[in-house]
Every structure is written in C-alpha cells, then in structure tokens.
ZAMARGU-4260 file (C-alpha; in steps of 0.2 Angstrom, whole numbers, plus 5000, padded with zeros to 4 digits):
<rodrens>
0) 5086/4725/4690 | 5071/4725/4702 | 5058/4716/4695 | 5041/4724/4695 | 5030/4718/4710
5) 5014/4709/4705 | 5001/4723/4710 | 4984/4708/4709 | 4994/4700/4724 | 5000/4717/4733
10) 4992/4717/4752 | 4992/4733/4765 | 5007/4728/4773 | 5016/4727/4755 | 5011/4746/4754
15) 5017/4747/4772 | 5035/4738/4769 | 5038/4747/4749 | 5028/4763/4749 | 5035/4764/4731
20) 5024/4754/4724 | 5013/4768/4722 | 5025/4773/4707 | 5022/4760/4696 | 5013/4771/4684
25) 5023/4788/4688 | 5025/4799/4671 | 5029/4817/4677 | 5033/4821/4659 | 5015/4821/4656
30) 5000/4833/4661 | 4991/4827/4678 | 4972/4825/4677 | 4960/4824/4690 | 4964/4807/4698
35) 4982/4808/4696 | 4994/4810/4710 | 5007/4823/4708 | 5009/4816/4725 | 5002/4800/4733
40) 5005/4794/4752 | 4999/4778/4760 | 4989/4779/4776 | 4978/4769/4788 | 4993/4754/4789
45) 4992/4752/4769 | 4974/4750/4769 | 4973/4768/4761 | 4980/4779/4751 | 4981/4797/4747
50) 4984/4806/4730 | 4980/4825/4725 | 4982/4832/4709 | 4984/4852/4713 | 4997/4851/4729
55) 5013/4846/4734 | 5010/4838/4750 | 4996/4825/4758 | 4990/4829/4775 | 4984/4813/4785
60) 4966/4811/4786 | 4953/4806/4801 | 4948/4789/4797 | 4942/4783/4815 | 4929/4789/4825
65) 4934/4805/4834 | 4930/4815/4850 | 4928/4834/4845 | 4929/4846/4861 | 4931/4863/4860
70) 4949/4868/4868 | 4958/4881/4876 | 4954/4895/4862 | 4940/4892/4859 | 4943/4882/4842
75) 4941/4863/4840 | 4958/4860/4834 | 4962/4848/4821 | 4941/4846/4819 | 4939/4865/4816
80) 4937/4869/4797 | 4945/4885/4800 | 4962/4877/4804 | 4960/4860/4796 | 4955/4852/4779
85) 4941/4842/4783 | 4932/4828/4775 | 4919/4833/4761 | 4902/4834/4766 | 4891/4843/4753
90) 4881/4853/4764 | 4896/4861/4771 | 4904/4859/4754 | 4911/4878/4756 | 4925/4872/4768
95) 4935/4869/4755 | 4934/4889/4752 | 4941/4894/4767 | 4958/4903/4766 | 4974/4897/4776
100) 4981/4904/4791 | 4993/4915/4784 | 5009/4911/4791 | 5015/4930/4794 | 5005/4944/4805
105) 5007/4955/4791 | 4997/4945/4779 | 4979/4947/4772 | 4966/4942/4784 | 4980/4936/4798
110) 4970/4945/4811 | 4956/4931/4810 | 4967/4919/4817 | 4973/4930/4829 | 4969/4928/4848
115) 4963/4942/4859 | 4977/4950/4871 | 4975/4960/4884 | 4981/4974/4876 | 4964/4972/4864
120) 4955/4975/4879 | 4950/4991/4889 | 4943/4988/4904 | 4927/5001/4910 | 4932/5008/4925
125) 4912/5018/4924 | 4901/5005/4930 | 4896/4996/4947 | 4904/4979/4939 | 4922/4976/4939
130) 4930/4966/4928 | 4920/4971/4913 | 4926/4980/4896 | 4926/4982/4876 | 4940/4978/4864
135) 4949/4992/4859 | 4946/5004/4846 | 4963/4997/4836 | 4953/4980/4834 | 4936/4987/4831
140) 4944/4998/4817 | 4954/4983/4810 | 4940/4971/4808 | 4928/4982/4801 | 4939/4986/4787
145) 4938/4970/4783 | 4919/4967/4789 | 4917/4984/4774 | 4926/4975/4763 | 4917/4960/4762
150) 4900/4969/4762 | 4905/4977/4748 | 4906/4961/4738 | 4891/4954/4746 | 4884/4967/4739
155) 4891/4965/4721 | 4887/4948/4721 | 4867/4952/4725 | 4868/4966/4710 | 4876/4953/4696
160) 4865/4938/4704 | 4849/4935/4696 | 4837/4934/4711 | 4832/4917/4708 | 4850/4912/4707
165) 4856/4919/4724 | 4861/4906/4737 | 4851/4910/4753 | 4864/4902/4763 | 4875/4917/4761
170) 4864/4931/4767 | 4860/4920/4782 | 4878/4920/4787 | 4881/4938/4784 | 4867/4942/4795
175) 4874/4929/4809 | 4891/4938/4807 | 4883/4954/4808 | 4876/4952/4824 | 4890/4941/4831
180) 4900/4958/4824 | 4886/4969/4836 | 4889/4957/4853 | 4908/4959/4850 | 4909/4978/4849
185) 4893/4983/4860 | 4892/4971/4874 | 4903/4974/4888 | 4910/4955/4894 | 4924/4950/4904
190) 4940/4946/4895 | 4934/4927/4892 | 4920/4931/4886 | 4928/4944/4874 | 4938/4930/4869
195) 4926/4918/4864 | 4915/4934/4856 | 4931/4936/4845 | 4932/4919/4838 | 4915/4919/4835
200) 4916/4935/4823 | 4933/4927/4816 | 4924/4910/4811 | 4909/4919/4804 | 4918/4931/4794
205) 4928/4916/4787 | 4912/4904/4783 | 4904/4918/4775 | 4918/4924/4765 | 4920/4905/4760
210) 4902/4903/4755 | 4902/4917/4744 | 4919/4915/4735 | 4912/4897/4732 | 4898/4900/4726
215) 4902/4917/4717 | 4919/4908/4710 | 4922/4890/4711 | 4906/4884/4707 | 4904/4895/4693
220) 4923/4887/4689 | 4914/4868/4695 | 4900/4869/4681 | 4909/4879/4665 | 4904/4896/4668
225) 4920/4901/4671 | 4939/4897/4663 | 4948/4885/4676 | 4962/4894/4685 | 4981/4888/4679
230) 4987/4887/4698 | 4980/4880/4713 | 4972/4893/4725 | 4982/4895/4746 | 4964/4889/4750
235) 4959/4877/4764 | 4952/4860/4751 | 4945/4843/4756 | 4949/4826/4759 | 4934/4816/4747
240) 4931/4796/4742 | 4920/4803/4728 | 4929/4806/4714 | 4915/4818/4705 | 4921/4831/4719
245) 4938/4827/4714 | 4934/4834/4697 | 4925/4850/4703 | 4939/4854/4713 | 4952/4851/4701
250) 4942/4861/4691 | 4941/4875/4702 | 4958/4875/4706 | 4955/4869/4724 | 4967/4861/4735
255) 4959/4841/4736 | 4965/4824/4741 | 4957/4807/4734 | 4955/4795/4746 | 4956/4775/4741
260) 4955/4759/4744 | 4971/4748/4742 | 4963/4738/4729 | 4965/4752/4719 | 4983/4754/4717
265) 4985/4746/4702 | 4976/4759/4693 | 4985/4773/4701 | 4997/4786/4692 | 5006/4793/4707
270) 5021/4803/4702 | 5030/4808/4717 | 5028/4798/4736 | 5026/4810/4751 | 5027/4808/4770
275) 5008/4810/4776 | 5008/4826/4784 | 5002/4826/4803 | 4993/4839/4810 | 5005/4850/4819
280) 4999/4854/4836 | 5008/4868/4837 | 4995/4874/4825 | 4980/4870/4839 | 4978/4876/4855
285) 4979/4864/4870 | 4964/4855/4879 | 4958/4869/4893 | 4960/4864/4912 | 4948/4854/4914
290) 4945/4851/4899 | 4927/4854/4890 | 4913/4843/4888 | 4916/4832/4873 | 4904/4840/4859
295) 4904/4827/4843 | 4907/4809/4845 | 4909/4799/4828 | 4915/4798/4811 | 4922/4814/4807
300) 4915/4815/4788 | 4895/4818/4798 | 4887/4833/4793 | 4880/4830/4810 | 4898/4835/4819
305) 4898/4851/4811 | 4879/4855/4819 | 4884/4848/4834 | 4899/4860/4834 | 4887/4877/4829
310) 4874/4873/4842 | 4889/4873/4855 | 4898/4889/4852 | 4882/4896/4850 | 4876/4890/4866
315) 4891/4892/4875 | 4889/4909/4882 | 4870/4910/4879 | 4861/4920/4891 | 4854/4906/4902
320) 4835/4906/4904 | 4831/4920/4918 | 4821/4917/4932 | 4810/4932/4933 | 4803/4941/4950
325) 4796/4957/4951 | 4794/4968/4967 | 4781/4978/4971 | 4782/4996/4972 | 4775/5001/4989
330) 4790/4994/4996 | 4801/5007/4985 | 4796/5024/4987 | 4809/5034/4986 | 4805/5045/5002
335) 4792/5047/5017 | 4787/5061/5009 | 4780/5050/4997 | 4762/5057/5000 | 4744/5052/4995
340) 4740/5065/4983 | 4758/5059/4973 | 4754/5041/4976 | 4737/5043/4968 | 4743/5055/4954
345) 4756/5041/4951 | 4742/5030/4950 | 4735/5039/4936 | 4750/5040/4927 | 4749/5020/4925
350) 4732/5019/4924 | 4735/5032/4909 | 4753/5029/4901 | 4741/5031/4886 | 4754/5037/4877
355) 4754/5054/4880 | 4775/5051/4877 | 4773/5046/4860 | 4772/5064/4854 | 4786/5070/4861
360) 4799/5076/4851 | 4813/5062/4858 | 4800/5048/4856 | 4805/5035/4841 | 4791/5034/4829
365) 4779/5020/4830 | 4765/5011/4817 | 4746/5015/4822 | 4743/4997/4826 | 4753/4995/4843
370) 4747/5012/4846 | 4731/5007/4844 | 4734/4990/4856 | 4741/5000/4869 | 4727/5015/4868
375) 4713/5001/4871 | 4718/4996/4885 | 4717/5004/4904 | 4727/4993/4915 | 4720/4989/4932
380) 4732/4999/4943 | 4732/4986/4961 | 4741/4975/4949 | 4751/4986/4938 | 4758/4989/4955
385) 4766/4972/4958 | 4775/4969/4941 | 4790/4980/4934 | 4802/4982/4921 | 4819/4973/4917
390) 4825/4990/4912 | 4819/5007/4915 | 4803/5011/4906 | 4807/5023/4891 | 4792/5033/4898
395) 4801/5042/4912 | 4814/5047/4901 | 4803/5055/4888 | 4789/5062/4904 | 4804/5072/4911
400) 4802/5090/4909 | 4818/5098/4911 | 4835/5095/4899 | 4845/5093/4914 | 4837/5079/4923
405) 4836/5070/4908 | 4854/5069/4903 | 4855/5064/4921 | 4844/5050/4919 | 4851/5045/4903
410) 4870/5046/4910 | 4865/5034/4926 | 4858/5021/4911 | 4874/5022/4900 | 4884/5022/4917
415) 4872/5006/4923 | 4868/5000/4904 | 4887/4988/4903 | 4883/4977/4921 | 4861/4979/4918
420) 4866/4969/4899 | 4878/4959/4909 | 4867/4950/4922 | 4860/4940/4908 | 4872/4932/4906
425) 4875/4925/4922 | 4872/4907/4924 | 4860/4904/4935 | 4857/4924/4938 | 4838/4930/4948
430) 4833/4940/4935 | 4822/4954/4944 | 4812/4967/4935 | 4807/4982/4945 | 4794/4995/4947
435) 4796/5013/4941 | 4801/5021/4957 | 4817/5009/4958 | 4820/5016/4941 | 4819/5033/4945
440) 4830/5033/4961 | 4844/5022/4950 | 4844/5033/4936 | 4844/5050/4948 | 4855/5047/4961
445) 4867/5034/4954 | 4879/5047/4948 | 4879/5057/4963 | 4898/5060/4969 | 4904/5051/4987
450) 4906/5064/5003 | 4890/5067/5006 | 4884/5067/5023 | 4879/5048/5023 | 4865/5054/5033
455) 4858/5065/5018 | 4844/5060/5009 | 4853/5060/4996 | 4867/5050/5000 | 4853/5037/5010
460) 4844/5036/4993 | 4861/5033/4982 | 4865/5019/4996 | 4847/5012/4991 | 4851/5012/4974
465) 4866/5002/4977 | 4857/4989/4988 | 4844/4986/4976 | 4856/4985/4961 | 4865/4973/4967
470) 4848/4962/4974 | 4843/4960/4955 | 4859/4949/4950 | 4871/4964/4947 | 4889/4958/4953
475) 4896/4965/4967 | 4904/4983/4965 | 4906/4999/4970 | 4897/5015/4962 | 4910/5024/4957
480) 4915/5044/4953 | 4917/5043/4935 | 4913/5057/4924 | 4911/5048/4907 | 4904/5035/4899
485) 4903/5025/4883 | 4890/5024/4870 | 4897/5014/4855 | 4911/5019/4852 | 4910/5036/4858
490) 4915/5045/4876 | 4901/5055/4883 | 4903/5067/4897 | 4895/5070/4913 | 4881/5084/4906
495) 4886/5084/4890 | 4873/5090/4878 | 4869/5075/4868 | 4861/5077/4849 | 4844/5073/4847
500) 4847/5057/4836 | 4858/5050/4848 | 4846/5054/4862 | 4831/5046/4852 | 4843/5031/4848
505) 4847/5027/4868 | 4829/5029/4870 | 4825/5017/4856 | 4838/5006/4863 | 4829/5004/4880
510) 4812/5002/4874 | 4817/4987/4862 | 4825/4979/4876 | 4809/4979/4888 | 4799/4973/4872
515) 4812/4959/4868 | 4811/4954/4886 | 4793/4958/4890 | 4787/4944/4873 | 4801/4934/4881
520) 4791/4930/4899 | 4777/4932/4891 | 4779/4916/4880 | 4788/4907/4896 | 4772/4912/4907
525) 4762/4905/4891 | 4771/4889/4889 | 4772/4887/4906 | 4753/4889/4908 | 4753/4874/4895
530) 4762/4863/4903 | 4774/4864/4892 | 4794/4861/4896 | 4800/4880/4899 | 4818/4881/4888
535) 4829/4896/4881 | 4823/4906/4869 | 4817/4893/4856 | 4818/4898/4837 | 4801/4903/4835
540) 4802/4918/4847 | 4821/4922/4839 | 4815/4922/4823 | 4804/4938/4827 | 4818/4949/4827
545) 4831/4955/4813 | 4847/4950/4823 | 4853/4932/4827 | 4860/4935/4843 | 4855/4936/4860
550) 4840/4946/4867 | 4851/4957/4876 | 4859/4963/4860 | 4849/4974/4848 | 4855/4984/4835
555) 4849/5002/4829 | 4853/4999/4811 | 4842/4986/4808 | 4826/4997/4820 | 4817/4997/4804
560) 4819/4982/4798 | 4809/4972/4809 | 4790/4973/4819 | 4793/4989/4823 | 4796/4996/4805
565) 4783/5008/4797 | 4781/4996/4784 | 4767/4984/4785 | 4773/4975/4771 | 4792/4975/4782
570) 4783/4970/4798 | 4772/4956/4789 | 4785/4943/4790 | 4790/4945/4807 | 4770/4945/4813
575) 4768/4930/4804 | 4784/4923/4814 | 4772/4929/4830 | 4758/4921/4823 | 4768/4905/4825
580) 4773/4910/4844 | 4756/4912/4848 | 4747/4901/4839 | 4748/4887/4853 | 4743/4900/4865
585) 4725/4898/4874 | 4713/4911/4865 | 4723/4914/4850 | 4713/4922/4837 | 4707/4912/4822
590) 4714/4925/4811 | 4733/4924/4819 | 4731/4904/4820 | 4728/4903/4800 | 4742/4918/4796
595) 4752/4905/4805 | 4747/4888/4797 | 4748/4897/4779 | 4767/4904/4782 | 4777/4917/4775
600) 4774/4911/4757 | 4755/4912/4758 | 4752/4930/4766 | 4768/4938/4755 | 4753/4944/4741
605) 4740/4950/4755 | 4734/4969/4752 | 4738/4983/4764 | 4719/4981/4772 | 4723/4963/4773
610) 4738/4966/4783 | 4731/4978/4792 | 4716/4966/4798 | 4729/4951/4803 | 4741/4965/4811
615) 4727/4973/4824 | 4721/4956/4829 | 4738/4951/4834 | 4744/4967/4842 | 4730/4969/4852
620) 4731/4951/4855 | 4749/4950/4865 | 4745/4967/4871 | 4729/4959/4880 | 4738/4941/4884
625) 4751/4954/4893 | 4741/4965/4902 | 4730/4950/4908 | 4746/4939/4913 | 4757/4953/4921
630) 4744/4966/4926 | 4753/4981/4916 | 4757/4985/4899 | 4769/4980/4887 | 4783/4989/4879
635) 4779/4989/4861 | 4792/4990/4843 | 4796/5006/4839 | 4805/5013/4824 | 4823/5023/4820
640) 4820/5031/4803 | 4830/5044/4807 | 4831/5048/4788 | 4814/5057/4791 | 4819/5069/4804
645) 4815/5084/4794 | 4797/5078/4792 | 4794/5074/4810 | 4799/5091/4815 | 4785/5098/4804
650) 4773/5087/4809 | 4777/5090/4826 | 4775/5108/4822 | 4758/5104/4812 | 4749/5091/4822
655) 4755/5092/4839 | 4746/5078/4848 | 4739/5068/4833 | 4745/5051/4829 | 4760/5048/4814
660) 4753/5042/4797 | 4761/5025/4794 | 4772/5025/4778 | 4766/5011/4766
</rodrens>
C-alpha cells in the first residue's frame, strides 16, 4: 500500500514528478462546490495548479509576459477573447459571455468566425478604380439576420430594464457595431480591406451580444435574481486567482478555472487529473508575412492589453489625416466659351448661394438656425474663388433645372461615389478639394460613352475630367462604359427615374460628407493656427456625430438623430460636443465656452429659448470661423425625416419660398 505523501513537505517538482497528488481529497460521490475540481491540472512546472468546477477539461493559461500582435486574419490568436478564454479582468468581465466557435458551419452564429472568401466579394466593374468592391448580397442578408435578431433583444432588454438600471456599456457597443455594420456594407474597399471590415463586425457583434447576455443573464444569475442553471453553458469563461469570481460564475453556470498557488494543494478536492489543454494552432491563424507590429507587450491579465488591442484594429485602416489643397477655379473652366457675363453671373451665384436651394422640393429639410448662419453671411467672391469642395456641392444638384441632367449628375456621383470614398483612405493620399466648375465637368461628362471624336468637345472635356480625377489621389483607372450603378444594395440604371426619397437621400448623403469634412479642416486650420500638434480626428470632433466610424462613412438612418435633427433638444448634445471643439478656438464666444465647461449634464434642463440662444452663437460662430479661414461657406447638417413628406409637399404648395418651422 502506497503511503500517503506528506502534503506540508510537497514542492513544485513533486507535483511535477506525481501529478496525482492533487487527488488526495477526490470524492466524486459527492456534489462539487465552487472551489472544487471536477478536474484539476498542474501548470507552470508545478508552481500552479488549475481546477474548475463546471468543465471537463483545463486549458493552459498565460502566466509570462506575452507579445500580442495582430496575425494573418486579422485576430490576435490565442490573446483574442473571441477564440480564447482569457484571464479575468473586471472591466472586460463579459469575455467570459462570449460564445464558442462552433465546431460545424451549420451551427448558430458559425458565420462570425467565418473568414471572407472571394466568393463573398463582388468586384465593381462601374468606377474609375480597379480593384474595389462590396461583399455580396448572400453575406449582407446572412448577417443582418442575425444583426435583426440581436436588436430585437437589445431592444427587449431596454423595455424590461429600469432606466436607472441599464448598463451604458451595451448601447455604446451596439452603436459601434452598428456603424462598423455601415462601413462593411456601404464602403467599397479592396478585398483586404473587406477582410478586416468583416472581422471587425464579427467581434463587435460578438462583444456586444456578450455584454448583454451577461448582464441581462449571468449577473442577474451572479447576485440572486435569477435561479442558477443545472448545466454549464458552451460559453467562452475565465481563467481567475479570485475566488469571489469563481463563485459568480459557478453561479452562473459559466465555464471558469481557479488558478493557485502550490501551497495550496493541501486544501484541494480535485476529483479527476486532466492533461492542461494547449491552445491549438490550428485554431489561430499564422503570423502575416512580415509580420505586424507587436501591439501589447506584458502580462496578459492588463486591462491595458485589451485597449491596446481596440485602439489598433480600430486604427488599423483609419483614414489617415488628409493633407488638403484646393485649386482655384480660373484654371478649370470648362470651355473658352467660358465668357464674362457667365463668369460674373457665376460670381453671383457664390456670392448669393443664400439658399435659394433650400426650398426645393429635393432639398432635405434643415433647422432655422444654420439657415440663419448661412443667410448672414455674404462671402467675399475673390476668395470663394480659390477654395473648393471635397465633394461636389449639394447646390448644383438641387440648382439644376431639367430631370435629365440631374439623374445625369447624380449617376456620374454614384458611378465616381466608390473610388471619391476610397481616396480617404489611402495612406499618405493628397487630399484635393475642388471648385464647382470641376464638379460640374465630372458629374456631366463622366458617363459619356468612348468613340467619340477625341477632338470633340465633349470627348476633350471627358479626358479633363479623367485628368483631374486622378490628380486629387484617385487610383489610377480607366472611365469605363457601364450602364449601372450601386446605391446600397440596389442596381440603378443609366436614366433610370429615381424616387424622390432616394433622390433626397443621395442628396443628403453628399451634403453631410462636405459638412463632416468641411468642420474637419476647419478644426485642423484651427489647431494648427494654435500651434497645436495636428492628429486624426481626435474624440472631441468624433463625438459630434451619431456614428463611430470614419468621417467618410455616414449613415441615413441616423440623419435625424444628430446636429442636423429638427429637434433642438436632439441637436443640444451634439452642440454641446461642438462647444467643446471650439472652445480652445480663438474668439470663441463666451456663451459656447461655458455650454462647454458645464457639459451635457448641466444644459440637459435648458428651455427651448435657451437652447435656441446657445445654438445661434455657435452656428453662426463655425459659419463665421469658416468663411473667414477658407473664404467660402460651409455645408451645414441637414435632416432626413422622410416620415414627414406628406407635410412638406403641402408646405411646399402653401409657402413656396418661406423658411420650414422647426419641430420642437
């Protein structure tokens, strides 16, 4: 008979030698508790060992330091909490929320661990940039099954959550998902891009989904509120030294492993001992060739890897800070016959954009304040003159008096729209913004057909057009013949009639992206005027907005749901986000320099007149700042409430030229 060992005198190397030490208090017969090991391993050359009370097997944890790089699919392989059970950290305490990779194609939620193939891609064969293209319509309608579905139960869990009780942490997700969701399916990329696009939806979906079955579930489990589950959940659980985590997720029948000391062995029950599993590398992707900068260096339980991690996939295909230029238009007439009278009347077009446009019937609505910035101001026209637009001013598509001619201009955009979206974000790209007659040439002859007498005017002003495309950072391509385009997901013909909502919302679309940009140099001007150190769009100017992503990327579901909504008590948080742009600004207004020293919190019980006071100061403000710094005007927010179409048509009908009453 072997004679027990002494466990005061055991040692590492002991456990090492006779890993069955650990069973020295083994009682299968009787019911596991949280500290008990229905399996135990030793680990770290017997310094460690491993127990979990919920699962059949113990994976090896990272005690060293650890060098975290992102690899060849754009994961961080055994580091990445969507394919690995990391260390508990209770910041990032919903890791251990996150589901399994299912083992089968066919399983539940297999497609967010699914690479991009080239089959998901479809190539746009419309534009003057090759390479480009969408994911298909099989993915898109796959994934938003599954982006539906778990709305839905965002959306249940707001309805049975007290306000008070909500955690913020999952709405701030959804909405990072949700725009990650709007670059993925609106942004033509190359297939790289696409591919890292696609693991950025997949991991965001699976954090927030996480988040919210955590808190919605397990913590409710954690604290009492809800009967503990008689099985362990296929979930991803945590490695943990704490043993009050152990308990919360035994009781919420999460998968966890207790992590201890060797001096602890003697007050172990351990009923089964178990090979430490390794991670399997066939489960990670390999290091890319060459292989990526290393992002985390350290101890693989710091909250701080997981941040250094975020800020590098989000960073990672960033548009890089433009370098602006603009051109002036004298040197891009479209023709000889370019003559005084049409020059001067062109002039007063500039001088006046007073916005006569605005009552047109394709024009999105917009609140009385920025009307009222723009309509105080009269830009000097020798310097409107030398300044443009990084896209083509929503203006000439609104001034333009026959049908035809518009759904030309408007086809040229959505043929041009893929590549113009796609020079920011070229590293290193000369971003160019250009005058209005560069515009008009682009978007009038850029679909013109090839055989024409290259001698033509015509065919001289379509060779023009190419040139100065591809001189504002566009790569290098030919103008090709096609006959459709894509808008979202839908096919639009060469003189197709288009409906007036999705005529208003391409409009829309092009006038947010001048605004987006327009604030955007303006606050790099601004900074630069400072002396301060010009960077990426910091998180003061992104918070302005009611998307996460990029600049280039806006979406028309959320038109009123930002500055341009014709709520004044909508658009007070994102002025007072403005306020806190401009407050280091030269000549900031008192009024906007307190608004933005109060905060959100303060100004959330201001009246209408109140918010109507702050508003014109700081409308008028950036309006002025603009014109002064750039010698033209600004694209302003404007709205999408296309709910209320029936109402504009009557007041159309009714009040012609007078201004829209804001909705309070």
């Amino acid at each position: 008979m072997t004679t027990p060992p002494d466990l005061s005198k055991i040692r590492p190397l002991d456990l090492v030698n006779n890993p069955s030490i650990l069973l020295h208090g083994a009682r299968p017969d009787q019911p596991i508790g949280p500290f008990d090991g229905r399996v135990g391993a030793v680990v770290d050359q017997g310094r460690h060992f491993v127990t979990s009370p919920n699962t059949d097997i113990v994976y090896k944890p990272h005690l060293d330091r650890v060098d975290v790089r992102m690899r060849e699919d754009f994961r961080y392989g055994p580091y990445d909490p969507t394919l690995w059970a990391q260390p508990y950290n209770e910041e990032y305490c919903h890791f251990a929320a996150m589901f399994r990779k299912p083992e089968f194609e066919n399983m539940p939620f297999s497609l967010l661990y699914q690479d991009l193939k080239t089959s998901n891609f479809d190539p746009l064969d419309n534009t003057v940039s090759n390479g480009l293209g969408h994911p298909n319509q099989n993915i898109i309608k796959l994934f938003g099954e599954l982006y539906d579905q778990l709305n839905g139960e965002i959306e249940e869990y707001k309805i049975k959550t007290p306000q008070e009780s909500r955690h913020e942490h999952i709405f701030l997700l959804a909405r990072a998902l949700s725009d990650a969701k709007t670059c993925f399916t609106q942004l033509a990329l190359t297939f790289e891009q696409l591919q890292f696009s696609w693991t950025d939806v997949q991991r965001l979906f699976i954090e927030t989904k996480a988040s919210l079955d955590y808190h919605s579930i397990y913590h409710q489990r954690m604290i009492g509120l809800k009967r503990p589950p008689t099985h362990t959940e296929n979930m991803m659980g945590t490695v943990t030294t704490d043993p009050t985590v152990v308990q919360f997720m035994f009781r919420a029948g999460l998968p966890v492993w207790y992590l201890r000391p060797w001096g602890l062995v003697a007050s172990a029950r351990i009923d089964k001992i178990v090979q430490p599993f390794q991670p399997l590398e066939t489960l990670f992707a390999k290091q890319a060739n060459p292989p990526l900068p290393i992002v985390y260096s350290g101890f693989p339980n710091d909250k701080i890897k997981y941040q250094k991690m975020q800020d590098y996939h989000r960073n990672f295909y960033r548009p890089p800070v433009p370098y602006f230029q603009f051109r002036e238009s004298s040197t891009l007439a479209t023709s000889s016959r370019d003559t005084a009278e049409k020059s001067r009347a062109r002039a007063n077009e500039i001088k006046n954009p007073n916005i006569d446009y605005f009552t047109h019937k394709l024009c999105p609505l917009i609140a009385n304040s920025w009307k009222a910035a723009l309509g105080s101001i009269l830009p000097s026209f020798t310097r409107a003159k030398n300044f443009g637009h990084l896209f083509p001013h929503a203006a000439l598509l609104l001034r333009i008096t026959t049908d035809e001619k518009r759904l030309t201009y408007i086809f040229n955009w959505l043929r041009f729209r893929p590549t113009l979206l796609y020079r920011l974000t070229k590293p290193d790209a000369v971003i160019e913004g250009y005058p209005n007659d560069f515009w008009r040439v682009l978007l009038t002859y850029g679909g013109e057909t090839a055989g024409e007498n290259q001698g033509g005017q015509r065919a001289q002003a379509r060779q023009k057009a190419a040139e100065l495309l591809q001189s504002c950072g566009v790569p290098t391509g030919m103008l090709s013949n096609a006959t459709t385009v894509r808008w979202r997901a839908t096919t639009i013909s060469q003189n197709q009639p288009l409906d007036q909502d999705t005529l208003t919302r391409i409009i829309w679309e092009i006038n947010e992206l001048n605004f987006r940009f327009d604030l955007y140099i303006l606050h790099r001007r601004r900074k630069s005027n400072n002396g301060d150190e010009v960077s990426d769009p910091d998180a003061l100017l992104m918070d302005c907005f009611p998307t996460t992503g990029p600049l280039n990327i806006v979406d028309g579901d959320k038109a009123n749901a930002g500055l341009g909504s014709l709520s004044s008590f909508v658009r007070l948080r994102y002025l007072v986000h403005l306020a806190h742009v401009f407050e280091g600004w030269l000549g900031c207004p008192d009024i906007v320099m307190s608004a933005a020293s109060a905060g959100i919190v303060s100004v959330r019980h201001w009246t209408a007149q109140e918010i109507g006071k702050f508003e014109t100061r700081i409308t008028k403000f950036f309006v002025e700042t603009f014109e002064r710094e750039f010698g033209r005007l600004p694209s302003v927010p404007w709205s999408l409430d296309l709910s209320d179409r029936r109402w504009q048509e009557l007041a159309w009908g009714i009040i012609g030229s007078l201004s829209f009453p804001v909705k309070k």
